[in-house]
PDB file of N, CA, C and O in Angstrom:
ATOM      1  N   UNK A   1     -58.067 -58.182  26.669  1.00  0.00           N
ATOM      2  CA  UNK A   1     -57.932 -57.065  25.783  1.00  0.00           C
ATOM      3  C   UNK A   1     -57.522 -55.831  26.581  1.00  0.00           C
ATOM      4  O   UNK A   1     -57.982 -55.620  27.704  1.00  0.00           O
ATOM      5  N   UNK A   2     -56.870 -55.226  26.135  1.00  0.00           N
ATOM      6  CA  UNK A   2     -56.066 -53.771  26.636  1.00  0.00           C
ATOM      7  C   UNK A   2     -57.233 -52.547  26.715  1.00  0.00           C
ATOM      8  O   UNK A   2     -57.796 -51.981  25.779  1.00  0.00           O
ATOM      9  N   UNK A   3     -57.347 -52.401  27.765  1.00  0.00           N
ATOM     10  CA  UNK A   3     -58.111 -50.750  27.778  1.00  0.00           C
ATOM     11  C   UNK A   3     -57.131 -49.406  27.412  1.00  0.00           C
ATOM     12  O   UNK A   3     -55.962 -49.230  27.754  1.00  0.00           O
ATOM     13  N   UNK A   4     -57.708 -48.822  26.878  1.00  0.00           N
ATOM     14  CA  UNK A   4     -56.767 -47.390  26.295  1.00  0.00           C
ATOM     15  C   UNK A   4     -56.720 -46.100  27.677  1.00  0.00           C
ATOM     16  O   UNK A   4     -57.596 -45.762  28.473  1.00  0.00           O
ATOM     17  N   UNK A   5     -55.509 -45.702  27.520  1.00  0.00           N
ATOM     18  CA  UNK A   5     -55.786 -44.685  28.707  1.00  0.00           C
ATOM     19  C   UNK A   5     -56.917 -43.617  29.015  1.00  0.00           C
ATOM     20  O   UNK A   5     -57.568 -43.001  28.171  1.00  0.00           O
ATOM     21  N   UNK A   6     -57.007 -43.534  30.221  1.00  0.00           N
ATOM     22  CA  UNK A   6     -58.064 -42.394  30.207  1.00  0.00           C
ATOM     23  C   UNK A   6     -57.757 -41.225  30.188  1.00  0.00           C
ATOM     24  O   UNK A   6     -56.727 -40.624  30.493  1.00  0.00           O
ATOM     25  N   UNK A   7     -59.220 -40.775  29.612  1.00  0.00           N
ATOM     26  CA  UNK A   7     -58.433 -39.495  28.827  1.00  0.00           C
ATOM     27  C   UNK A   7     -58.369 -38.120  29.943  1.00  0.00           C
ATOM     28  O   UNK A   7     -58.751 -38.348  31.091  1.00  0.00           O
ATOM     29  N   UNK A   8     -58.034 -37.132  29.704  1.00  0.00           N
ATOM     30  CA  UNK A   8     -57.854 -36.192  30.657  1.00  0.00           C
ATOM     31  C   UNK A   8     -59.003 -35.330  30.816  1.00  0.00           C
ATOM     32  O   UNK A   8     -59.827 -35.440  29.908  1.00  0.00           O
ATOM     33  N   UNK A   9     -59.302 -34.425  31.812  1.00  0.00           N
ATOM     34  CA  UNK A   9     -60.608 -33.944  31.883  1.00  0.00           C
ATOM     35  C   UNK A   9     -60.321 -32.556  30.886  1.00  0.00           C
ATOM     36  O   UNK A   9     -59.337 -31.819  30.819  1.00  0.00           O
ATOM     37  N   UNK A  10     -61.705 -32.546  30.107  1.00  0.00           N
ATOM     38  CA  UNK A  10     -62.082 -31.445  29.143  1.00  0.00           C
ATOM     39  C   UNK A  10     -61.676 -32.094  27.634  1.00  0.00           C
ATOM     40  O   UNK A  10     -61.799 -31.448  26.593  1.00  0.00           O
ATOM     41  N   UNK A  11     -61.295 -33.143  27.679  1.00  0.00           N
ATOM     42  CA  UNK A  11     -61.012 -33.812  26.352  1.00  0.00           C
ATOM     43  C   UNK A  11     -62.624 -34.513  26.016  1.00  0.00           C
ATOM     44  O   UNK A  11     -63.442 -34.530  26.935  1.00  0.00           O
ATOM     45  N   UNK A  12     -62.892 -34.922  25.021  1.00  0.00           N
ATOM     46  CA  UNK A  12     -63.952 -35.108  24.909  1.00  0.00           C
ATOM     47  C   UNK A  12     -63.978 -37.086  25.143  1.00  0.00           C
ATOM     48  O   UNK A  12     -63.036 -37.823  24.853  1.00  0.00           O
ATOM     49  N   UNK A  13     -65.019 -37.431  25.594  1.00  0.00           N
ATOM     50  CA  UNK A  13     -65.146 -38.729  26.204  1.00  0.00           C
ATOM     51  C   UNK A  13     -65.736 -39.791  25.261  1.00  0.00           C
ATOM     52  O   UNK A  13     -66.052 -40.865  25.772  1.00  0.00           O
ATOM     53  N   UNK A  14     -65.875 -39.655  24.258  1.00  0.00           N
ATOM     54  CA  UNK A  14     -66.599 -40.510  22.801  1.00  0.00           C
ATOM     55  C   UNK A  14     -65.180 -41.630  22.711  1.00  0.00           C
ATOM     56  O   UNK A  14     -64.183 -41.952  23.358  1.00  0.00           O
ATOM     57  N   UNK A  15     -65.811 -41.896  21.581  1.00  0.00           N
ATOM     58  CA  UNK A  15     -64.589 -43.053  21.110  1.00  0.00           C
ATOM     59  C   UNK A  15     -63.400 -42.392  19.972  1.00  0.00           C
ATOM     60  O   UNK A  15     -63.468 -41.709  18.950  1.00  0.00           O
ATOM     61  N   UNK A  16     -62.646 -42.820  20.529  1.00  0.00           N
ATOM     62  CA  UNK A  16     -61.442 -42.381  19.461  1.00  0.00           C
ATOM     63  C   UNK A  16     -61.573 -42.240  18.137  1.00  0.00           C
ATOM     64  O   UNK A  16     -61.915 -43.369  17.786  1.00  0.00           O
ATOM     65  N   UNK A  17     -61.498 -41.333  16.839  1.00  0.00           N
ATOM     66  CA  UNK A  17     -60.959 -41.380  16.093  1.00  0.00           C
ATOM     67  C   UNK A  17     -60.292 -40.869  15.046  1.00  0.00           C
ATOM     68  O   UNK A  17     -59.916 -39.700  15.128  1.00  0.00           O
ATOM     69  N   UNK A  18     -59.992 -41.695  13.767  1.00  0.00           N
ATOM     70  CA  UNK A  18     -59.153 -40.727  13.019  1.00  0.00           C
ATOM     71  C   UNK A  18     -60.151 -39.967  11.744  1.00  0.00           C
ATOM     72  O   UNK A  18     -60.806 -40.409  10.800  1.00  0.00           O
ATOM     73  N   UNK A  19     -59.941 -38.970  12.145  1.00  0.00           N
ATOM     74  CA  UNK A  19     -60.758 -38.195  10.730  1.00  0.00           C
ATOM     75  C   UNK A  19     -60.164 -37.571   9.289  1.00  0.00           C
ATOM     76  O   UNK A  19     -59.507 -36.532   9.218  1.00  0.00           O
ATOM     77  N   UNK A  20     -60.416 -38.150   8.523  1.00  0.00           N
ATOM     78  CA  UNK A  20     -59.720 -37.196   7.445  1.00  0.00           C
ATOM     79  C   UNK A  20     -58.919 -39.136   6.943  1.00  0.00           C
ATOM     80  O   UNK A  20     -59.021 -40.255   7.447  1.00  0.00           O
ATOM     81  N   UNK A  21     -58.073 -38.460   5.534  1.00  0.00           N
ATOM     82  CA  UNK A  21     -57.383 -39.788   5.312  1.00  0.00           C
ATOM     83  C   UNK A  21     -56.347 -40.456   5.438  1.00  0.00           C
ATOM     84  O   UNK A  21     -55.419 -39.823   4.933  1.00  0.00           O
ATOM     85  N   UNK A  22     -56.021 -41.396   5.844  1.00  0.00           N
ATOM     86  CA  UNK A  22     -55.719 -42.260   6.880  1.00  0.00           C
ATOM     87  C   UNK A  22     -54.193 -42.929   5.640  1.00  0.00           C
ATOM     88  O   UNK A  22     -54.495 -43.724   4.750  1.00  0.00           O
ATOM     89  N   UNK A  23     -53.038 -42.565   5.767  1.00  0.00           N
ATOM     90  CA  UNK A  23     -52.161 -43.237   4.774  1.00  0.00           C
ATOM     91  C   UNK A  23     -51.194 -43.824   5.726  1.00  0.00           C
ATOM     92  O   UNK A  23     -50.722 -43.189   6.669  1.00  0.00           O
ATOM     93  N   UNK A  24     -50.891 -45.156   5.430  1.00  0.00           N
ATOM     94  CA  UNK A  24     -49.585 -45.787   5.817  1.00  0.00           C
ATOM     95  C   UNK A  24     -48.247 -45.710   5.605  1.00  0.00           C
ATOM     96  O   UNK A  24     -48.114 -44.571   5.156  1.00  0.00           O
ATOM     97  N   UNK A  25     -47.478 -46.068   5.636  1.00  0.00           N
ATOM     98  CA  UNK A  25     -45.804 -45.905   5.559  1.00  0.00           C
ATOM     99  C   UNK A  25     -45.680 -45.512   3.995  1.00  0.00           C
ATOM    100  O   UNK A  25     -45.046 -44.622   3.429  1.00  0.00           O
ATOM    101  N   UNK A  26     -46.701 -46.722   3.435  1.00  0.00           N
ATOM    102  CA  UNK A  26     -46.254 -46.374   1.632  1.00  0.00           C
ATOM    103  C   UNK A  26     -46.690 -45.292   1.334  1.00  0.00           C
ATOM    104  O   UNK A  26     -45.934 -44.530   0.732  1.00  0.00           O
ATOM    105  N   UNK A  27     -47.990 -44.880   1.637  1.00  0.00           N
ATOM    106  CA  UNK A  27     -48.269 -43.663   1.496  1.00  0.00           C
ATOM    107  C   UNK A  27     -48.272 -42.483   1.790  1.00  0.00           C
ATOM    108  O   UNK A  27     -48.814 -41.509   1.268  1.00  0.00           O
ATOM    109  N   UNK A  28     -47.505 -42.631   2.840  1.00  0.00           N
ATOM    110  CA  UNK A  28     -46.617 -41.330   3.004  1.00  0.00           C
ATOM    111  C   UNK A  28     -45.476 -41.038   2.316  1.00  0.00           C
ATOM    112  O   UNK A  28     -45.308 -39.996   1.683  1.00  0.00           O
ATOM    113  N   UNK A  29     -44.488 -42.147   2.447  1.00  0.00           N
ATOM    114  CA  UNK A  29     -43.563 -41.586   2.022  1.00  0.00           C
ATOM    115  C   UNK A  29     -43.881 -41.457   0.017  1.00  0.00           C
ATOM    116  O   UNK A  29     -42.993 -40.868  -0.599  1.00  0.00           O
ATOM    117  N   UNK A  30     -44.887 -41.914  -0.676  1.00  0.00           N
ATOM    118  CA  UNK A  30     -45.108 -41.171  -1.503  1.00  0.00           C
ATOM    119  C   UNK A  30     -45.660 -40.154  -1.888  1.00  0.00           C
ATOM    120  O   UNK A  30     -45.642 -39.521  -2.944  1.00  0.00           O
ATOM    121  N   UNK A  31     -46.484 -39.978  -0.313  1.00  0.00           N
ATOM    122  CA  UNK A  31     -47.021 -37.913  -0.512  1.00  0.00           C
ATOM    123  C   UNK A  31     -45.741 -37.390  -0.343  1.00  0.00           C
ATOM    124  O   UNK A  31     -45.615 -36.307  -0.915  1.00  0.00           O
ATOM    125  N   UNK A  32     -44.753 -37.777   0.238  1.00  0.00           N
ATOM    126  CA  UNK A  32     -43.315 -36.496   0.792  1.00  0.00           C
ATOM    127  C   UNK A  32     -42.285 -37.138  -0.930  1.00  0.00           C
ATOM    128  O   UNK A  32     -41.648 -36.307  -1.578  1.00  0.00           O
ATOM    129  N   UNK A  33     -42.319 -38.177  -1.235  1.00  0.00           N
ATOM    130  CA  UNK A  33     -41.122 -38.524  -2.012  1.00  0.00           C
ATOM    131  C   UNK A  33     -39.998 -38.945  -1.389  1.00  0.00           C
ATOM    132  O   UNK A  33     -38.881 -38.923  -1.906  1.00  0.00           O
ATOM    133  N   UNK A  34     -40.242 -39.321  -0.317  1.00  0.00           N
ATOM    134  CA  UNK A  34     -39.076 -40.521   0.420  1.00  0.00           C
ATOM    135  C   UNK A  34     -38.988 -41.953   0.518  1.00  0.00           C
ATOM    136  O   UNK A  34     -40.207 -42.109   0.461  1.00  0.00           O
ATOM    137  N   UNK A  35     -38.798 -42.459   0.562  1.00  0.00           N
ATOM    138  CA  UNK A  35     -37.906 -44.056   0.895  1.00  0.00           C
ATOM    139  C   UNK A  35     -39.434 -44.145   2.403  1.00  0.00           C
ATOM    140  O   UNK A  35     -40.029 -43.326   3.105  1.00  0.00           O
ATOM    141  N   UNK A  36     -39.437 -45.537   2.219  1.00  0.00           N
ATOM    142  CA  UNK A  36     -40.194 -46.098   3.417  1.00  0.00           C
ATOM    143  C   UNK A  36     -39.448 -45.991   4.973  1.00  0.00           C
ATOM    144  O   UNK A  36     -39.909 -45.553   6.027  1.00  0.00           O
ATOM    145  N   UNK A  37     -38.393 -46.450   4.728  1.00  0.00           N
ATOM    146  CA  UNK A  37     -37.019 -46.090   5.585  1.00  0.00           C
ATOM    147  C   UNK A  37     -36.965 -44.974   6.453  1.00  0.00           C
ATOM    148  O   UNK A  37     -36.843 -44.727   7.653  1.00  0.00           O
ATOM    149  N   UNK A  38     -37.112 -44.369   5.313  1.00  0.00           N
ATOM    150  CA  UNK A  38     -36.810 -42.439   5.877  1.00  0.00           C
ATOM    151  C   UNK A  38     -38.143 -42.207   6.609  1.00  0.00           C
ATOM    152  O   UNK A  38     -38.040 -41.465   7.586  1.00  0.00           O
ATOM    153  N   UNK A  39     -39.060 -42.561   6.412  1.00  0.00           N
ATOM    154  CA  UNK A  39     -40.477 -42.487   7.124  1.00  0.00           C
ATOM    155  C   UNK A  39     -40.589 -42.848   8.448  1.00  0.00           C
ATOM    156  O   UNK A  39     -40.920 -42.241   9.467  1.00  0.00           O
ATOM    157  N   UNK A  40     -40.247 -43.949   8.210  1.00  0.00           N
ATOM    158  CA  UNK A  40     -40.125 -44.586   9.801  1.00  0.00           C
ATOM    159  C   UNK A  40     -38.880 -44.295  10.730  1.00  0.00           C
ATOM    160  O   UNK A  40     -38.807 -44.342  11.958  1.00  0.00           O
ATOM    161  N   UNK A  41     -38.112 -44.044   9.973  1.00  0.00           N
ATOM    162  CA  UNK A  41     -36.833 -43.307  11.006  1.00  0.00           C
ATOM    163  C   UNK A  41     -37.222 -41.842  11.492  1.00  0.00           C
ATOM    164  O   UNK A  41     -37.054 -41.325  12.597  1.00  0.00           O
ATOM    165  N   UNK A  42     -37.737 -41.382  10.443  1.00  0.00           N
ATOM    166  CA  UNK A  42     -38.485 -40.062  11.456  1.00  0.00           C
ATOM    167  C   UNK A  42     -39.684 -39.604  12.159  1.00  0.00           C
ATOM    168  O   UNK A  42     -39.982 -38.614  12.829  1.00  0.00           O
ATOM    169  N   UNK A  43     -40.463 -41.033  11.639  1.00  0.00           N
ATOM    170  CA  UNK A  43     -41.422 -41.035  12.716  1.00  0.00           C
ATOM    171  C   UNK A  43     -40.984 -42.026  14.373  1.00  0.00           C
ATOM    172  O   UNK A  43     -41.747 -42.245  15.314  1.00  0.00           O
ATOM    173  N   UNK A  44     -39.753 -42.382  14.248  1.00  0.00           N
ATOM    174  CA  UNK A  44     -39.307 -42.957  15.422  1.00  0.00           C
ATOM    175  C   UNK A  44     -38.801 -42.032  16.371  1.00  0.00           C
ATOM    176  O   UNK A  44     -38.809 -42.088  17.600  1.00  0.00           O
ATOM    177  N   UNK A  45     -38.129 -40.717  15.187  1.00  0.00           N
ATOM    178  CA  UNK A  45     -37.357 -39.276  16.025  1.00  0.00           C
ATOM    179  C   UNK A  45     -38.067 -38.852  16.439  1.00  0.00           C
ATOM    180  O   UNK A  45     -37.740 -38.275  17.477  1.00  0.00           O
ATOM    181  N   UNK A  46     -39.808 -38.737  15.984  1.00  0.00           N
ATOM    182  CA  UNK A  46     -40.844 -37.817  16.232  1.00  0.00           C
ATOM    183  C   UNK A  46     -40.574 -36.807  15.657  1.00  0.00           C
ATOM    184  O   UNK A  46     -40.609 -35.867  16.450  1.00  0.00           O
ATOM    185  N   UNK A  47     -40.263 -36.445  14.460  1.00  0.00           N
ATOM    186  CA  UNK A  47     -40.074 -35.702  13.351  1.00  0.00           C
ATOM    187  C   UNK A  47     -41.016 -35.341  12.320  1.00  0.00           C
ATOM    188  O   UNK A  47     -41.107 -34.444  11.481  1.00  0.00           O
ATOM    189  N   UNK A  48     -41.745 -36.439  12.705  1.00  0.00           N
ATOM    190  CA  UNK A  48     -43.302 -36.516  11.999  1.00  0.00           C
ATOM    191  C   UNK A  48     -44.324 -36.907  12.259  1.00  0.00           C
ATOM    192  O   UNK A  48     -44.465 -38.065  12.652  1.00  0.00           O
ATOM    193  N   UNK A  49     -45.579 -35.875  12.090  1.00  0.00           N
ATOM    194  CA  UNK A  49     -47.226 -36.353  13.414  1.00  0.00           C
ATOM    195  C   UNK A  49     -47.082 -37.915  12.398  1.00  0.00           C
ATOM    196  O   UNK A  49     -46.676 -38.151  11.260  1.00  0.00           O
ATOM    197  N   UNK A  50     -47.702 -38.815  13.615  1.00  0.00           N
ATOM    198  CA  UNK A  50     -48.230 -39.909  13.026  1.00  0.00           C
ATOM    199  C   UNK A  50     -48.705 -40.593  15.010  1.00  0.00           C
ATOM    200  O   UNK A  50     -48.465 -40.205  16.153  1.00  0.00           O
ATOM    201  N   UNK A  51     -49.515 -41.840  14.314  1.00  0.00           N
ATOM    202  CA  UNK A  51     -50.359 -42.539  15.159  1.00  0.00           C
ATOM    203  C   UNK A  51     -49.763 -44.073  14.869  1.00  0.00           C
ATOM    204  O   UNK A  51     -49.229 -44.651  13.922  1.00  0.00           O
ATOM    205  N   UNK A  52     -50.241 -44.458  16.498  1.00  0.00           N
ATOM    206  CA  UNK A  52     -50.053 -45.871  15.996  1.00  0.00           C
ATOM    207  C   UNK A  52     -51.417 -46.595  16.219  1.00  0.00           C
ATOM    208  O   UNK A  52     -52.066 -46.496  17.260  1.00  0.00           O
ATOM    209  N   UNK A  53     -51.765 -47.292  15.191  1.00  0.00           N
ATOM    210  CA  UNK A  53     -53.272 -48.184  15.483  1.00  0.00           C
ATOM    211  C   UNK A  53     -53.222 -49.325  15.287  1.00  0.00           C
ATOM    212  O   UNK A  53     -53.261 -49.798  14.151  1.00  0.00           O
ATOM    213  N   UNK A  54     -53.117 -50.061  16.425  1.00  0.00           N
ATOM    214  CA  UNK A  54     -52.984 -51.245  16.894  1.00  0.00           C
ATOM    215  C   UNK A  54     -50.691 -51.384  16.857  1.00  0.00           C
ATOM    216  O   UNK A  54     -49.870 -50.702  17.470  1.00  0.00           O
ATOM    217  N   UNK A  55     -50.525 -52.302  16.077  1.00  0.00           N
ATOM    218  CA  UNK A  55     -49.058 -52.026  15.693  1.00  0.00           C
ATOM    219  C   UNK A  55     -48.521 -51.594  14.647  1.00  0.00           C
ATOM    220  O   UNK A  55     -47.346 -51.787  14.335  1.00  0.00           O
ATOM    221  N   UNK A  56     -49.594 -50.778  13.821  1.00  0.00           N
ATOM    222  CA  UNK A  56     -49.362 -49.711  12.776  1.00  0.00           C
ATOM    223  C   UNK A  56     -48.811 -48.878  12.859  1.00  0.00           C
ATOM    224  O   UNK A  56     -48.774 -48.441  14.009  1.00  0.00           O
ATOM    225  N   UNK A  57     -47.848 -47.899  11.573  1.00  0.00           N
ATOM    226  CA  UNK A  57     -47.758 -47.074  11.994  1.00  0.00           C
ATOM    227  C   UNK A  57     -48.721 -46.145  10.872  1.00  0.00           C
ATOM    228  O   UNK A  57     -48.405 -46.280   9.690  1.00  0.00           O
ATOM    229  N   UNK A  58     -49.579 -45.452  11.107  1.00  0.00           N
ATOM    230  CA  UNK A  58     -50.507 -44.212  10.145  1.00  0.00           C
ATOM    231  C   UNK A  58     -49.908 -42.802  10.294  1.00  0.00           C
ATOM    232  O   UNK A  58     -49.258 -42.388  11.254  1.00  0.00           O
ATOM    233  N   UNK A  59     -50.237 -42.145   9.185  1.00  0.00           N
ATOM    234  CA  UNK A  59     -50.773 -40.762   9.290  1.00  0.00           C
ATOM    235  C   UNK A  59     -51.688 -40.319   8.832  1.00  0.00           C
ATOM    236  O   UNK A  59     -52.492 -40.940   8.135  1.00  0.00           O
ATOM    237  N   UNK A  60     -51.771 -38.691   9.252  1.00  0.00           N
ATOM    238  CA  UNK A  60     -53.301 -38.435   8.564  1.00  0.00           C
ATOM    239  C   UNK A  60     -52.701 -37.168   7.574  1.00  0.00           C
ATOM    240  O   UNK A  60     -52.066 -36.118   7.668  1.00  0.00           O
ATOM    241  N   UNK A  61     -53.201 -37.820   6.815  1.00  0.00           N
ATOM    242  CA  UNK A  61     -53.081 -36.713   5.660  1.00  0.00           C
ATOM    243  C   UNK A  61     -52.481 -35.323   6.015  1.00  0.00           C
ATOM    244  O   UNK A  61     -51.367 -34.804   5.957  1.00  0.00           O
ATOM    245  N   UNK A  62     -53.708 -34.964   6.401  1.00  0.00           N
ATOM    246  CA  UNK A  62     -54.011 -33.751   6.742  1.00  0.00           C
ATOM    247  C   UNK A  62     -53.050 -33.174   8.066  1.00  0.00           C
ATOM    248  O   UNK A  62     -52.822 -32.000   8.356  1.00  0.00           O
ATOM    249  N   UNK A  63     -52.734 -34.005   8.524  1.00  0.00           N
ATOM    250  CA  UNK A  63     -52.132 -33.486  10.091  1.00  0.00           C
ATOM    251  C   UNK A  63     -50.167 -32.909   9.324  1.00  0.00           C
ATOM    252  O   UNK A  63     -49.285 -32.076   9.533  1.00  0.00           O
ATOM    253  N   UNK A  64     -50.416 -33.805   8.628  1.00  0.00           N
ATOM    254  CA  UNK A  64     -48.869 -33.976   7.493  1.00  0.00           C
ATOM    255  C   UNK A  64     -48.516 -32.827   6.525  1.00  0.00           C
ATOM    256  O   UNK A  64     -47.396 -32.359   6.323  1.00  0.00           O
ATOM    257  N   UNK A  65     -49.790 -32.432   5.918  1.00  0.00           N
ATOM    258  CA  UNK A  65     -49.639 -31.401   5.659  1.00  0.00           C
ATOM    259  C   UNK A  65     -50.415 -30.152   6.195  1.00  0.00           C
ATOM    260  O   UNK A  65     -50.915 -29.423   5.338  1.00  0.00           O
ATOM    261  N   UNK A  66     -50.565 -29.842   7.431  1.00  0.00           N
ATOM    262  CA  UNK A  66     -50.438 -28.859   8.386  1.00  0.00           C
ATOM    263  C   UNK A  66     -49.207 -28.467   8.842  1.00  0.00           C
ATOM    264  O   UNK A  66     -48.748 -27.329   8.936  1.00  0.00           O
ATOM    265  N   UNK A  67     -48.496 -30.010   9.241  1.00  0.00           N
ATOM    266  CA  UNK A  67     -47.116 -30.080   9.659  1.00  0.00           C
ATOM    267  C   UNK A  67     -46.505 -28.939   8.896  1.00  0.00           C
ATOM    268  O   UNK A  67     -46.342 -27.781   9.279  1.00  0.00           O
ATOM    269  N   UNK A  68     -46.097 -29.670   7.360  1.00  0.00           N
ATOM    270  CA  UNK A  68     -45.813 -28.758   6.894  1.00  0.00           C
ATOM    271  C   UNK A  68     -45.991 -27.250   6.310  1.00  0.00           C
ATOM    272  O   UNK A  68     -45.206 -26.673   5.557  1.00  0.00           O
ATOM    273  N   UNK A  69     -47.089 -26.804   6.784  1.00  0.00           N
ATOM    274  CA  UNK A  69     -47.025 -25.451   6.630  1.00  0.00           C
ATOM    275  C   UNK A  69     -46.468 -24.927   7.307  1.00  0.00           C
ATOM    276  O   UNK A  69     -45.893 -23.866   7.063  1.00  0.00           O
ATOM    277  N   UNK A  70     -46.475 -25.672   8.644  1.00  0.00           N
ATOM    278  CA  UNK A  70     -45.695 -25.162   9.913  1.00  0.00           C
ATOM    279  C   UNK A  70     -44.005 -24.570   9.664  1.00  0.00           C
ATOM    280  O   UNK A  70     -43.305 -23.766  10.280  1.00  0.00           O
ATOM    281  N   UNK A  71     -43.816 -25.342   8.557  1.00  0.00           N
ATOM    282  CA  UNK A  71     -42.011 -25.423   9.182  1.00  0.00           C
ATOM    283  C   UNK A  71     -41.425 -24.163   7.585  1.00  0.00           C
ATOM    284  O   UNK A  71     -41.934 -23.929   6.489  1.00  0.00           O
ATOM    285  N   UNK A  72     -40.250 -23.699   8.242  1.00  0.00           N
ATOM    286  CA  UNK A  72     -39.994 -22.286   7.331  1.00  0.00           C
ATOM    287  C   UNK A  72     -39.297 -23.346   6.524  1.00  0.00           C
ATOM    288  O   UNK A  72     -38.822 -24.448   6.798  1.00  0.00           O
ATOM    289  N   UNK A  73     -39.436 -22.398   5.091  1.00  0.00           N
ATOM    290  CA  UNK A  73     -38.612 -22.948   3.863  1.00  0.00           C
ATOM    291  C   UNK A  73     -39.772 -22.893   3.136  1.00  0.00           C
ATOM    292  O   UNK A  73     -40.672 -22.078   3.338  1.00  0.00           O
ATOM    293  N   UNK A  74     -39.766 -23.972   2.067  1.00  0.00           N
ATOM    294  CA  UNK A  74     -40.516 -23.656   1.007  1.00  0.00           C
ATOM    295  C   UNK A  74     -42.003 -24.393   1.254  1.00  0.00           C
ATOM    296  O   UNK A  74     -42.064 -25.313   2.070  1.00  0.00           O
ATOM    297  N   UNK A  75     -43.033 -24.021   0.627  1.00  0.00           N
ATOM    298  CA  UNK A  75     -44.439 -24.094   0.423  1.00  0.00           C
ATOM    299  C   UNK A  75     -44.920 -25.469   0.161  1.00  0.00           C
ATOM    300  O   UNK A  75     -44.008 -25.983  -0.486  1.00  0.00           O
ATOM    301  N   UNK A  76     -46.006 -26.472   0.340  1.00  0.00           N
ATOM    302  CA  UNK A  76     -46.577 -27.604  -0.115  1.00  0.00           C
ATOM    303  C   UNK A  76     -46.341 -27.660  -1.603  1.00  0.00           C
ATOM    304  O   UNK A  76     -45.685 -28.416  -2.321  1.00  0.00           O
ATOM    305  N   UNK A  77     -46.966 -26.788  -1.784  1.00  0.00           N
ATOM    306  CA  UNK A  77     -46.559 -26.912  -3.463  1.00  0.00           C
ATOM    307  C   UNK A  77     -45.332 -26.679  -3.696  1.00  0.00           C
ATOM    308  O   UNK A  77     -44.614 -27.538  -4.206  1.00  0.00           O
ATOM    309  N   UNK A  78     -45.061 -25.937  -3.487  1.00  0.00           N
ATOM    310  CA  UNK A  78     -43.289 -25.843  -4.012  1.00  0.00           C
ATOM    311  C   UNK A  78     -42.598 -27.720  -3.571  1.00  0.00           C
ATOM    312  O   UNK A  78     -41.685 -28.248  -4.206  1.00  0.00           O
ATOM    313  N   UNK A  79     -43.026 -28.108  -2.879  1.00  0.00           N
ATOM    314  CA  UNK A  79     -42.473 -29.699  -2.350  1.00  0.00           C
ATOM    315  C   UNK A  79     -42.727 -30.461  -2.977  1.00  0.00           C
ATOM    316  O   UNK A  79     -41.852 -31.212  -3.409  1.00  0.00           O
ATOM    317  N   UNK A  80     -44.275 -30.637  -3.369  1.00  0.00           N
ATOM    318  CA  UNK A  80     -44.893 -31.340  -4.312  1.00  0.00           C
ATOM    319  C   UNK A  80     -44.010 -31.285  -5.687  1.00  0.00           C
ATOM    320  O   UNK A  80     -43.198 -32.128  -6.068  1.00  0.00           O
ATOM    321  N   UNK A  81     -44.327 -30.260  -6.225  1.00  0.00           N
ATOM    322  CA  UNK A  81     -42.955 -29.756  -7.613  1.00  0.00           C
ATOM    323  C   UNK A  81     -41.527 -30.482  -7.725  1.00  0.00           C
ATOM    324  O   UNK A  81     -40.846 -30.977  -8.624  1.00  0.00           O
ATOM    325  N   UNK A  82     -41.423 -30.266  -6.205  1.00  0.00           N
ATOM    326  CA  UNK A  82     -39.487 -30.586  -6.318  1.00  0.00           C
ATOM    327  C   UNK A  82     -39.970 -32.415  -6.266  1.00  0.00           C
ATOM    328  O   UNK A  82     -39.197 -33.153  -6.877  1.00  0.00           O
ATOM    329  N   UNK A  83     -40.857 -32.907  -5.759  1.00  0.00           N
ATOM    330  CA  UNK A  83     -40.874 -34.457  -5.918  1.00  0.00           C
ATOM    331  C   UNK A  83     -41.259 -34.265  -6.999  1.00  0.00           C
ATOM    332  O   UNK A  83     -40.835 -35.326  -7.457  1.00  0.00           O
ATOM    333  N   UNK A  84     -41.716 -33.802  -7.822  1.00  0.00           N
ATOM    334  CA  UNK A  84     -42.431 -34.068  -9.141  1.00  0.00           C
ATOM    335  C   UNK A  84     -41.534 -34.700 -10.172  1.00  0.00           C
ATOM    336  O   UNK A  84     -41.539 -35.685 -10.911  1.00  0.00           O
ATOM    337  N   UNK A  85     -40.499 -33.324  -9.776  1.00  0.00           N
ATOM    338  CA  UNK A  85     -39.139 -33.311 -10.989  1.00  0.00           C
ATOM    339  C   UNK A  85     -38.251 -34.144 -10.720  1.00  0.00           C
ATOM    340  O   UNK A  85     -37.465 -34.387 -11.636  1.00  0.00           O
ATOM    341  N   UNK A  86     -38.035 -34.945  -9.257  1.00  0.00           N
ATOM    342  CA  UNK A  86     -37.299 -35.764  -8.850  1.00  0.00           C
ATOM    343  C   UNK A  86     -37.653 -37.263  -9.362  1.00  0.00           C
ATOM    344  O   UNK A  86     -36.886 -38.221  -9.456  1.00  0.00           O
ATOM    345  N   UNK A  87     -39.298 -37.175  -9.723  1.00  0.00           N
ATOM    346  CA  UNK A  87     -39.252 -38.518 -10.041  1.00  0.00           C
ATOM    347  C   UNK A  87     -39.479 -38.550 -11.448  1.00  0.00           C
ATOM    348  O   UNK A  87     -39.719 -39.574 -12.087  1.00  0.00           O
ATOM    349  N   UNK A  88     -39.375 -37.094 -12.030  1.00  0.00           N
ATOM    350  CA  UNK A  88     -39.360 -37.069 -13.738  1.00  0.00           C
ATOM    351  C   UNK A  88     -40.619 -36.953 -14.465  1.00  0.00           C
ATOM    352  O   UNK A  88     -40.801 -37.060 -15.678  1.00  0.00           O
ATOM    353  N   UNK A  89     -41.568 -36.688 -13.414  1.00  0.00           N
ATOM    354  CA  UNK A  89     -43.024 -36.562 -14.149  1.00  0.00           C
ATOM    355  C   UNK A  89     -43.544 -35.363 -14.272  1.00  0.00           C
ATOM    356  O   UNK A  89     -44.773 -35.299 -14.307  1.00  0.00           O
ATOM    357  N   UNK A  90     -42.512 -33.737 -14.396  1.00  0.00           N
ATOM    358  CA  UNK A  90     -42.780 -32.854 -14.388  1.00  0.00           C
ATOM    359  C   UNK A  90     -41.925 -32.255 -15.993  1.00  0.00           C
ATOM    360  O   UNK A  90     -42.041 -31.084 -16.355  1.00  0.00           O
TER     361      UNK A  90
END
């Protein structure tokens, strides 16, 4: 079995993990309103926080939409909206 790297000093020394909720490819790309495709092509660019656990690929909710507060243009909600109307349930 594979040991995980060690971690650097002042990081904390417990066991790894993920906090908050934990969505896969499908469920991401139905929090953003993209294609599974588009998910994984930009989590390959590093375009988008995500983890890999074991040969998964995850994200965390929350890290996803931090992301996006980060980046200029329009608001979570305003995104949410524009998928809304894109998939006709607005």
């Amino acid at each position: 079995m594979r040991t995980p790297p060690r971690k650097k000093a002042g990081i904390g020394t417990g066991r790894r993990r993920l906090t908050g909720a934990v969505l896969d490819v499908a469920g991401a790309a139905e929090l953003l309103g993209v294609t599974e495709k588009v998910i994984r092509a930009r989590a390959a660019r590093m375009l988008l926080p995500h983890r890999r656990w074991g040969k998964r690929l995850v994200f965390v909710k929350r890290e996803l939409e931090d992301f996006f507060l980060t980046l200029p243009g329009c608001s979570v909600e305003t995104a949410i909206e524009g998928v809304a109307v894109r998939q006709g349930s607005a």
